[in-house]
LODREN-577269 format. One line per field, with one value per residue (C-alpha): chain; x, y, z. Coordinates in steps of 0.5 Angstrom, whole numbers, plus 500, padded with zeros to 3 digits. Each point is the difference from the previous one (the first is absolute). Layout:
BEGIN
cadena A  ...
xx X  ...
yy Y  ...
zz Z  ...
END
This chain:
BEGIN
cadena A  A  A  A  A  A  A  A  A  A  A  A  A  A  A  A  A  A  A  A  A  A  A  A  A  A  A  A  A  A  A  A  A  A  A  A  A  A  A  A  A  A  A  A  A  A  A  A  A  A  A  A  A  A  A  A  A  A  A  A  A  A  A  A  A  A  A  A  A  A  A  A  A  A  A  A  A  A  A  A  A  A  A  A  A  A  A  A  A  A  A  A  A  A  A  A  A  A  A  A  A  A  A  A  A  A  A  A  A  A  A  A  A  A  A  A  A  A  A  A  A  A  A  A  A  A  A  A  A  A  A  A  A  A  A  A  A  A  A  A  A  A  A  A  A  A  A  A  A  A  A  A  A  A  A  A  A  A  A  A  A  A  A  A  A  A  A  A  A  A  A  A  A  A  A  A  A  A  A  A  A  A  A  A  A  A  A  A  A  A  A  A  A  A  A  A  A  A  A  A  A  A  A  A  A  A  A  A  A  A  A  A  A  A  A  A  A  A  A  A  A  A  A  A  A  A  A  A  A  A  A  A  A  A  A  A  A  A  A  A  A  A  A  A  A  A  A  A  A  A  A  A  A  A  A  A  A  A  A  A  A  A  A  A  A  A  A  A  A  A  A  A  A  A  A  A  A  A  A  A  A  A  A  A  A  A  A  A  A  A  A  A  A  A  A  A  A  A  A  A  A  A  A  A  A  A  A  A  A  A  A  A  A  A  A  A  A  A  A  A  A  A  A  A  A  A  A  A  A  A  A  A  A  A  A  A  A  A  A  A  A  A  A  A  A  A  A  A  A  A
xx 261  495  497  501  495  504  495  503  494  495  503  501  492  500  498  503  494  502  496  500  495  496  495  503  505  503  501  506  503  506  497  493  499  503  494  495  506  501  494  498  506  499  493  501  505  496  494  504  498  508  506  508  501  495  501  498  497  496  500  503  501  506  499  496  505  505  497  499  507  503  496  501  507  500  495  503  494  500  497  498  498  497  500  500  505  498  499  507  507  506  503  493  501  507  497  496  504  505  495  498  494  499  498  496  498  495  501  495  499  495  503  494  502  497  498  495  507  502  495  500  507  498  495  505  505  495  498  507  502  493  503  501  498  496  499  496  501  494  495  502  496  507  502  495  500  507  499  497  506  502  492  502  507  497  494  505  503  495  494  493  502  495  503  504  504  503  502  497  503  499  495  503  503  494  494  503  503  493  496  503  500  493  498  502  498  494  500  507  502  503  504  503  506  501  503  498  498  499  494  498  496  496  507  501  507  506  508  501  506  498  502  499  491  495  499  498  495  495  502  495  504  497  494  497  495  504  504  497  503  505  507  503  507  505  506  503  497  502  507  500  497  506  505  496  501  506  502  495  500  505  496  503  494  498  495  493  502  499  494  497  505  496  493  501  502  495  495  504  499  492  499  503  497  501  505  503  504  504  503  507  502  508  506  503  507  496  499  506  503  492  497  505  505  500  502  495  494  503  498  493  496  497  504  501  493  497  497  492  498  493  497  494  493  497  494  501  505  506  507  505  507  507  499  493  497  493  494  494  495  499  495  501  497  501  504  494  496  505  499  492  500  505  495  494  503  501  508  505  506  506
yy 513  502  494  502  499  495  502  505  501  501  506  503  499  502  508  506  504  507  505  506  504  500  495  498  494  497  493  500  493  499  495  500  495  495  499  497  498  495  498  498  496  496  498  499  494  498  499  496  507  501  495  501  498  505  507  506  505  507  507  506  506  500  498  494  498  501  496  494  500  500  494  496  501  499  493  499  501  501  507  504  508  503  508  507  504  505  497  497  504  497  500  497  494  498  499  496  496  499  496  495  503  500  506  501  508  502  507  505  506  503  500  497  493  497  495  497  498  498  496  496  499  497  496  497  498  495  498  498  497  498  497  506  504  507  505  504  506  503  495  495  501  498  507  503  494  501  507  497  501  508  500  496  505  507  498  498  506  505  496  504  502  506  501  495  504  496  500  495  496  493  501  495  504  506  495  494  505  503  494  498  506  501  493  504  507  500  508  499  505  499  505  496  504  500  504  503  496  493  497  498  505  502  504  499  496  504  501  501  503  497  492  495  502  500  495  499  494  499  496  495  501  508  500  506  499  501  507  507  504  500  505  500  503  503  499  506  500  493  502  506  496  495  505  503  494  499  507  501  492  496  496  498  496  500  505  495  500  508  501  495  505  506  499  496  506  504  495  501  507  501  494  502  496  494  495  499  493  502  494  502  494  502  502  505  497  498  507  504  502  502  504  501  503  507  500  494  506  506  496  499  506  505  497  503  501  502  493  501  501  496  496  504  496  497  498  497  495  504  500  505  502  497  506  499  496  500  496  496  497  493  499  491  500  497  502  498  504  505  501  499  506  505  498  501  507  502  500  495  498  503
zz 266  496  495  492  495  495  495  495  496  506  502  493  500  507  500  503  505  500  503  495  503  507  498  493  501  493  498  497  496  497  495  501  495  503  504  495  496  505  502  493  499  506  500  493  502  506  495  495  494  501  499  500  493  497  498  502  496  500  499  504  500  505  508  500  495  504  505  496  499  506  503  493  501  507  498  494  496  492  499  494  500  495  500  496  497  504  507  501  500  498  507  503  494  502  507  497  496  506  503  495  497  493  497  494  498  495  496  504  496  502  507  504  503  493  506  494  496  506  501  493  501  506  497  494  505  504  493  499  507  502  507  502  507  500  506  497  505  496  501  506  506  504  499  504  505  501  503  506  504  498  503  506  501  499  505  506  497  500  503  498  493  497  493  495  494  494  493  496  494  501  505  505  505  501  500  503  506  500  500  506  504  498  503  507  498  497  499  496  495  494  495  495  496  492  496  493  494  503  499  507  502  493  497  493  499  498  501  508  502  508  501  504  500  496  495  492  501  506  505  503  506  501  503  499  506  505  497  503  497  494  500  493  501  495  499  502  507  502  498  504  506  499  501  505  504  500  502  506  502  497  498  493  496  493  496  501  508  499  496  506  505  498  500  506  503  497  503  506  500  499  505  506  504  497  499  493  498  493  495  496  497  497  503  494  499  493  499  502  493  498  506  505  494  499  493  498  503  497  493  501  498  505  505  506  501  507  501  503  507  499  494  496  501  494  498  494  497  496  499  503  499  504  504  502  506  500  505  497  506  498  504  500  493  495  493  496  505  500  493  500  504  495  495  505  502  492  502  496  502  497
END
């Protein structure tokens, strides 16, 4: 008889290895945020930062969130989540609310996160309950330490990994995963995966109809230094990689997996010879009524859109439409160098 995992949890941060072409396997997690989600809280408790009366609290978008509540649930922790208006529907919010989680949710008019709003919330609500326990996904260097494991499994995997693809909106995953592997592979590439109007990589902030990437504020997480190149990719394109996804593979992961799945198989194309290792964090239950419904895409304007076969090269820093998907070389500089350099080169970022 075949021993069984007792532990739930593990396998709900445990990925999937799924080949999507000769030389590119894919990382596909049912809830990737519970990695860092449980490394934080368990070396929290077992530093004495964290103790079973104090309440939780941070600021999420959706699937760390998540994460924090199943194991609070499961712990019987007090959690707080803060959120915007854009970023969490109310189906999402009742999964929440059923696990125990306190929701609190600021108006986001102009459709970014608002994640500085959501921070001052943050920041009032530690004031009035000063007993209180923050992750910090953004700046926690747990988040990044938890991936050690996804490194240690794509290895027994793959073995001899070339190129690593991943969307970046904390910076955990990706640059975690990278600096593990690149211990090993010292001649690693690295593509990060945003998406237009996130500040990460330089863009200016604005209303992002692709979720679960990008981000508002810098993170400390995101290490520049280890990105070779940035991808920043469309809504449009993501969602039509969904799709195609599930049609051609049956693989039934979110838009933020797509945009990772589709530049992984570009980097897979024009890198024959080596081997690619691709991060999808999210299944796509969350998205069901959004990109995997006729209707809801029908209503989007320009859609259908026949979605791009490769990324326009860039060389300066600019924002795109939801249909583009454009290549920058980052080189493993750093934004100011970045910057320095557009000003050098009489160029700007726009």
């Amino acid at each position: 008889m075949v021993a069984l995992d007792g532990d739930y949890f593990r396998a709900l941060e445990t990925p999937r290895m799924a080949a999507l072409a000769p030389n590119l396997i894919a990382a596909a997690f049912p809830l990737m945020k519970l990695m860092p989600a449980r490394y934080i809280l368990d070396r929290a408790v077992a530093d004495g930062a964290f103790e079973a009366r104090m309440r939780i609290v941070e600021t999420t978008s959706g699937t760390f969130g998540m994460a924090l509540a199943l194991l609070s649930a499961a712990r019987g922790y007090r959690l707080t989540l803060v959120s915007a208006s854009s970023l969490v529907d109310a189906k999402y919010k009742a999964r929440l609310d059923g696990l125990g989680a306190q929701m609190i949710i600021t108006e986001d008019h102009a459709g970014d996160g608002d994640q500085l709003a959501r921070l001052q919330r943050l920041d009032d609500i530690r004031r009035a309950e000063p007993n209180c326990f923050w992750p910090r996904q953004y700046d926690n260097p747990g988040n990044a330490l938890a991936y050690a494991r996804l490194a240690e499994q794509l290895v027994q995997t793959v073995g001899e990994i070339d190129c690593l693809v991943g969307c970046v909106g904390s910076g955990g995953s990706l640059c975690g995963t990278a600096m593990f592997l690149r211990a090993v592979f010292p001649h690693l590439i690295v593509i990060a995966v945003d998406t237009h109007r996130s500040i990460l990589f330089g863009q200016p902030a604005g209303k992002r109809l692709l979720r679960g990437l990008g981000n508002s504020i810098l993170p400390g997480n995101l290490r520049h230094d280890l990105i070779d190149e940035v991808h920043w990719v469309g809504g449009y394109p993501a969602f039509s990689e969904a799709r195609r996804l599930l049609r051609e593979h049956g693989i039934f992961q979110g838009p933020t997996s797509a945009a990772a799945a589709l530049v992984g198989r570009w980097a897979a194309s024009t890198r024959p010879g080596a081997r690619i290792a691709v991060i999808m964090p999210d299944e796509g239950h969350r998205y069901a009524e959004t990109v995997f419904d006729d209707a809801w895409l029908g209503a989007l304007p320009g859609w259908p859109c026949s979605p791009p076969s490769e990324p326009r090269e860039v060389t300066i820093v600019e924002s795109g439409s939801e249909a583009d998907w454009m290549r920058f070389i980052w080189a493993r500089r750093s934004l100011d160098r970045i910057v320095d350099d557009e000003v050098k080169n009489e160029g700007r970022f726009r």
